[in-house]
N, C-alpha and C positions, 0 to 999 in steps of 0.2 A: 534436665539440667542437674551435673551435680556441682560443688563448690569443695574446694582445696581451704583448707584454713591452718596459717600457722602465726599460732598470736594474734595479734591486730589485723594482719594480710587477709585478705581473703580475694581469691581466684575462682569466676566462672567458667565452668567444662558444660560445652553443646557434646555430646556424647554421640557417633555415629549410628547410625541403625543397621547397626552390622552383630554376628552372633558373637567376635571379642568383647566389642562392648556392653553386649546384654550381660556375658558373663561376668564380666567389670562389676556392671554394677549389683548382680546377684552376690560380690564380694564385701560391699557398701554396709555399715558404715567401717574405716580401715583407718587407722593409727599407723603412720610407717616415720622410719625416719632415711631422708632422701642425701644423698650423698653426691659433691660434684663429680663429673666424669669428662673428661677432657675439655673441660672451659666450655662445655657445648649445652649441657645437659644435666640436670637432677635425677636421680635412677634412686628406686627401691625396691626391695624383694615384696613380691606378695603373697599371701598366704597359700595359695597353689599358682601351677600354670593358669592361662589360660586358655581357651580354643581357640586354634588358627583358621577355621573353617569359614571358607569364600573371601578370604584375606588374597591381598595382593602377595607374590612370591616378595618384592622388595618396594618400599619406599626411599622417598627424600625429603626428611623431616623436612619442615618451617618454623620458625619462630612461632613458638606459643601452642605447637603439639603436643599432645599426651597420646602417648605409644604403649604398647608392650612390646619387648625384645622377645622374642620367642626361644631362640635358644639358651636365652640365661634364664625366660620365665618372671622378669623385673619390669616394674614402670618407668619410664624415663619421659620428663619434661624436657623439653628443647626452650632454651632461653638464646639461643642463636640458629642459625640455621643449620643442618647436618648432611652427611655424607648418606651417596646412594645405600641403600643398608640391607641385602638380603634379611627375610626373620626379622624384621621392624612392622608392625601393626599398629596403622594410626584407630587408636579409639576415639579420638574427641580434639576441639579446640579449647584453647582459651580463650575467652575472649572477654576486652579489652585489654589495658595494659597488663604484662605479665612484670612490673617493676618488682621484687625484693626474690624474684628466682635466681640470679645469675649470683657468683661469687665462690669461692672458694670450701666454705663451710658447712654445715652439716644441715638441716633443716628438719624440724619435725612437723608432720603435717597429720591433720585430721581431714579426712575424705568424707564428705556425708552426700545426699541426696537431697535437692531444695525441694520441699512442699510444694 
């Protein structure tokens, strides 16, 4: 499990057992600041790509996914549901409510790794 934290929020991520998300989290702990992307999604750069190895060719995010975008090399949180996405890598849920992701604004978030 890792946890998303920005300010008081704090968000659980079940990370998949796939080789994006190992790499995910071999980037851990991560300081990004997350930026809205067509009313759908929170997206930030991360310090490199990461590997698309045994990834599906395309997803169709759900509410409450954490992806990597492949061809931009960015994280993106789905706080609504999203389009079929060639180059979309689901790495993890959220899970329970994802409330204070959605809106307009900017968000800084810390990424760590729970004990």
């Amino acid at each position: 499990m890792i946890e998303i934290v920005s300010g008081a929020q704090r968000w659980q991520v079940r990370l998949a057992n796939s080789p994006s998300a190992r790499d995910f989290r071999a980037q851990l702990p991560l300081k990004l600041t997350l930026k809205d992307y067509a009313s759908t999604e929170k997206v930030g750069d991360l310090p490199r790509k990461l590997t698309p190895d045994g990834a599906a060719a395309a997803i169709t995010p759900v509410r409450g996914d954490v992806t990597f975008y492949a061809p931009w090399g960015n994280l993106a949180i789905f706080y609504k549901e999203g389009h079929h996405s060639p180059g979309l890598v689901r790495l993890g849920r959220i899970e329970g409510e994802i409330t204070g992701l959605s809106g307009s604004g900017t968000l800084e978030v810390t990424i760590h790794e729970l004990p």
